[in-house]
C-alpha distance (Angstrom), angle and dihedral (degrees) to the residues before:
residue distance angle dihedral
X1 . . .
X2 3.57 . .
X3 3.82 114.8 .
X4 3.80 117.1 -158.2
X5 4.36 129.5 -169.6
X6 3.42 133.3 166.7
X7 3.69 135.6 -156.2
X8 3.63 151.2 167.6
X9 4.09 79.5 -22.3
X10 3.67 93.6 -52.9
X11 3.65 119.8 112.4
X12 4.11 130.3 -168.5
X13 3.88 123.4 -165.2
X14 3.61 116.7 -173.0
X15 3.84 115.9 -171.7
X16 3.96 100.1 -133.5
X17 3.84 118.3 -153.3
X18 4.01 100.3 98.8
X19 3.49 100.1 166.4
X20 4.25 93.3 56.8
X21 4.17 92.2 47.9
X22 3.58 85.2 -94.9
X23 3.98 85.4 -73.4
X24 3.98 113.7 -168.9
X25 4.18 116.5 -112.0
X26 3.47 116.4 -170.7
X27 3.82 97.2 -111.1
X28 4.49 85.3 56.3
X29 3.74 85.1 49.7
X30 4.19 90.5 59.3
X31 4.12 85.9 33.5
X32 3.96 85.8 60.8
X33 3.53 97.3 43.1
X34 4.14 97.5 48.0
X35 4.68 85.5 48.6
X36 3.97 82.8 49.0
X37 3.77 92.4 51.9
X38 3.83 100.5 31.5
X39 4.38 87.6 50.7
X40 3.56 89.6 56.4
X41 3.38 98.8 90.0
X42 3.59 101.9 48.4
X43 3.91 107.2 25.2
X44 3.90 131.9 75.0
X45 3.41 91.3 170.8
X46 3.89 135.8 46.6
X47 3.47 138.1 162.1
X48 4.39 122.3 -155.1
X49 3.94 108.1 -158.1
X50 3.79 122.5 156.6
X51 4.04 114.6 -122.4
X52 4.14 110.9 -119.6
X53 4.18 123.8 19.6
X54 3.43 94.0 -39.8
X55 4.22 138.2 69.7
X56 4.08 83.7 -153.3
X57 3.99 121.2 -71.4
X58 4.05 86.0 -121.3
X59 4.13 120.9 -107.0
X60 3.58 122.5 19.1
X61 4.05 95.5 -112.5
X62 4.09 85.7 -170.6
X63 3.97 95.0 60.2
X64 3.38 109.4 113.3
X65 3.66 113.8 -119.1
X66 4.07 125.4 -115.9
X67 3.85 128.3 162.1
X68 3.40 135.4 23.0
X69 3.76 120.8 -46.4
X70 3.75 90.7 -120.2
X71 4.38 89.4 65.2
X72 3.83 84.1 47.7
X73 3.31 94.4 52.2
X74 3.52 112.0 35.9
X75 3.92 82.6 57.2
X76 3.43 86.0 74.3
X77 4.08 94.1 47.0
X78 3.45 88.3 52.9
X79 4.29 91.8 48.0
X80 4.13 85.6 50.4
X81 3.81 86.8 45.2
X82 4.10 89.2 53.9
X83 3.41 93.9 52.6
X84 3.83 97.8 43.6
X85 3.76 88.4 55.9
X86 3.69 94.8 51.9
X87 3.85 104.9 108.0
X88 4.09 102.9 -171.7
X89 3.87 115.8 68.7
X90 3.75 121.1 -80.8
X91 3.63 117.1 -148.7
X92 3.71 114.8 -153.0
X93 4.84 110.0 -159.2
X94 3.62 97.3 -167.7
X95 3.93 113.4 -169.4
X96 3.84 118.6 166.6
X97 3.62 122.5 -5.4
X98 4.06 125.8 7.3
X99 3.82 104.0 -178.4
X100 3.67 132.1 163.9
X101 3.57 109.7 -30.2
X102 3.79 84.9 15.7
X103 4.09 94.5 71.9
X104 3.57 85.7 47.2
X105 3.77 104.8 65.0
X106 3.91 88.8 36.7
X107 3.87 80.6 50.2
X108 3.94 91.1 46.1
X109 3.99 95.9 37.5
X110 3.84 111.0 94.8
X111 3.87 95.4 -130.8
X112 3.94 124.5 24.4
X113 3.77 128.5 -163.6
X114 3.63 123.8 -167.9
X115 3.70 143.5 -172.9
X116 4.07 107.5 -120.3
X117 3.71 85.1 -118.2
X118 3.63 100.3 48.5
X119 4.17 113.1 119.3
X120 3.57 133.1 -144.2
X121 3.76 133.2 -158.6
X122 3.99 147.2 162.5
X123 3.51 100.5 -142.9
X124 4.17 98.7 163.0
X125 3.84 99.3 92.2
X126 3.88 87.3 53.5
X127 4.25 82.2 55.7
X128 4.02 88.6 49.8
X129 4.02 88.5 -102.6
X130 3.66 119.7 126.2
X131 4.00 102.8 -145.9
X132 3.95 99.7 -130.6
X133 3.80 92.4 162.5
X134 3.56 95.0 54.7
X135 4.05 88.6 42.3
X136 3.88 94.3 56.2
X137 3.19 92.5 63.3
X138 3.88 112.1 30.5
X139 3.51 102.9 80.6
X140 3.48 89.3 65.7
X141 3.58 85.2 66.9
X142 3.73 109.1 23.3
X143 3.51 135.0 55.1
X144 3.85 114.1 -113.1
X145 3.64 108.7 -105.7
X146 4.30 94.3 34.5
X147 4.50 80.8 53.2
X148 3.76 88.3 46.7
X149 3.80 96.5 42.8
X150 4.17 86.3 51.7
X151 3.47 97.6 48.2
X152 3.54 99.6 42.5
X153 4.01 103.2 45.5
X154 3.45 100.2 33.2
X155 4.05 96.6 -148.1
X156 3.32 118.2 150.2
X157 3.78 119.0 -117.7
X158 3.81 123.9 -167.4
X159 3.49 140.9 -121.0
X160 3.98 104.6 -75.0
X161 3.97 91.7 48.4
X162 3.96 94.2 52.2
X163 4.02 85.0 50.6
X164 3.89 88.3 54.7
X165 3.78 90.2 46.9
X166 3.55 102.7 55.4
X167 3.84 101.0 -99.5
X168 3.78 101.0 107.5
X169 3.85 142.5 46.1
X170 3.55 102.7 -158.8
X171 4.02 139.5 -11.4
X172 3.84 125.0 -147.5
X173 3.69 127.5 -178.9
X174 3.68 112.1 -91.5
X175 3.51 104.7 -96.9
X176 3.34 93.5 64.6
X177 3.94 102.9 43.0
X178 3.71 87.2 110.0
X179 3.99 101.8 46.1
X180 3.97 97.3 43.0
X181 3.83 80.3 52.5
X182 3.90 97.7 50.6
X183 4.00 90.8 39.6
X184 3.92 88.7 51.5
X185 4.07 86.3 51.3
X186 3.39 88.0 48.8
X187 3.84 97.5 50.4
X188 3.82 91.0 47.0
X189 3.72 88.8 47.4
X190 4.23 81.8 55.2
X191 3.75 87.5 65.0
X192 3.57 141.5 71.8
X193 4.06 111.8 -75.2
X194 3.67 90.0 -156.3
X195 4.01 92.0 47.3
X196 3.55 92.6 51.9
X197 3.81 95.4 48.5
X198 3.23 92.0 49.9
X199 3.50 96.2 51.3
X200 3.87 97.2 48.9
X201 4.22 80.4 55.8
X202 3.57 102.7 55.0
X203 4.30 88.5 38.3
X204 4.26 76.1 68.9
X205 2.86 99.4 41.1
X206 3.64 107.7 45.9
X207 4.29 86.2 51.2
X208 3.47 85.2 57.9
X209 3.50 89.8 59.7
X210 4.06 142.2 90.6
X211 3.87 104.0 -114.0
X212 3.54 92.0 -126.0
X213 3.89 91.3 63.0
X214 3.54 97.3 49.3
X215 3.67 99.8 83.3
X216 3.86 92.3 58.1
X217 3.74 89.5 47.7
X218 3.63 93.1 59.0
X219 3.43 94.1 53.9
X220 3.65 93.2 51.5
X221 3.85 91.0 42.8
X222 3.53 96.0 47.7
X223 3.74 103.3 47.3
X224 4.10 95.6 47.8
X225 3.91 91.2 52.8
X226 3.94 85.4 50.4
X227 3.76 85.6 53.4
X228 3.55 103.6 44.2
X229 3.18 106.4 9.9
X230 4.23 98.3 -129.2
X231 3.67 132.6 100.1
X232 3.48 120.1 -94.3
């Protein structure tokens, strides 16, 4: 349910279960974290888009449920985990619906294209779940209140109001989801690998950072990729 090629240091997962919105079981959640870890090694680039209308409408709500909540869940830790310790650029296409787990890894990916008619949604409070993986990580993208207002109401917004949030680099028209992604492989593939490694580290690191320190660290940063040309 989760297909996986590399090549020419590009990689392209496409979660695979069309006719269920692409919806997340627990056995594609540890499918997509083993293709994130095994790609490491031999992608800088890779692109997550869901095969059919939809990028996936987030967990499977029908799966039955086995085991404790803690296996369940640290699944999921260990998926966000994956991702985190990617170090090329992942390129979310979202067409369709992006639900649940579905804003998170366009919220998590380091680029994300969408289709001008895609739609967005929180729907876990609405199941009785409070969404604590998507809220470790949002205010690094959202503002406060517009995270809060998500989270809480569950609506669905669309394409244009995720792009003024923070969620999304660009939005096409739907016919061309698929091209604008390939052509923005293709430019990235134009540039440097180690430049664009390097700056997806320091863009980490310098968030993590006081503002007052971040001066310094650019110096530092800057002059030891002159000299040896890596990331540091």
């Amino acid at each position: 349910m989760i297909r996986l090629s590399v090549s020419d240091r590009v990689g392209e997962i496409t979660f695979d279960r069309p006719a269920e919105g692409n919806a997340f079981t627990g056995d594609m959640v540890r499918q997509l974290r083993e293709a994130l870890t095994s790609v490491t090694a031999n992608a800088d680039i890779l692109t997550l888009t869901g095969e059919g209308a939809d990028f996936t409408i987030g967990r499977d709500r029908k799966e039955p449920k086995s085991g404790a909540p803690f296996d369940a869940f640290h699944g999921i830790s260990e998926l966000n985990r994956a991702i985190a310790a990617f170090p090329g650029i992942i390129v979310a296409a979202v067409r369709g619906r992006a639900f649940g787990l579905g804003v998170g890894l366009v919220m998590r990916s380091d680029i994300a294209i969408a289709a001008n008619d895609a739609r967005f949604g929180l729907d876990e409070v609405s199941h009785g779940i409070p969404p604590m993986f998507i809220m470790e990580a949002i205010l690094d993208h959202l503002a406060p209140k517009r995270a809060l207002d998500i989270v809480l109401s569950g609506r669905e917004f669309d394409a244009s109001e995720a792009m003024a949030m923070g969620l999304l680099s660009r939005i096409v028209v739907p016919a061309s989801i698929d091209s604008a992604v390939r052509d923005y492989v293709k430019e990235l593939r134009s540039r440097d690998g180690a430049v664009l490694l390097a700056c997806k580290a320091y863009l980490r690191k310098v968030a993590a950072l006081a503002p007052e320190a971040r001066s310094a660290v650019a110096l530092v940063e800057q002059t030891q990729f002159a000299m040896t040309g890596q990331k540091h």
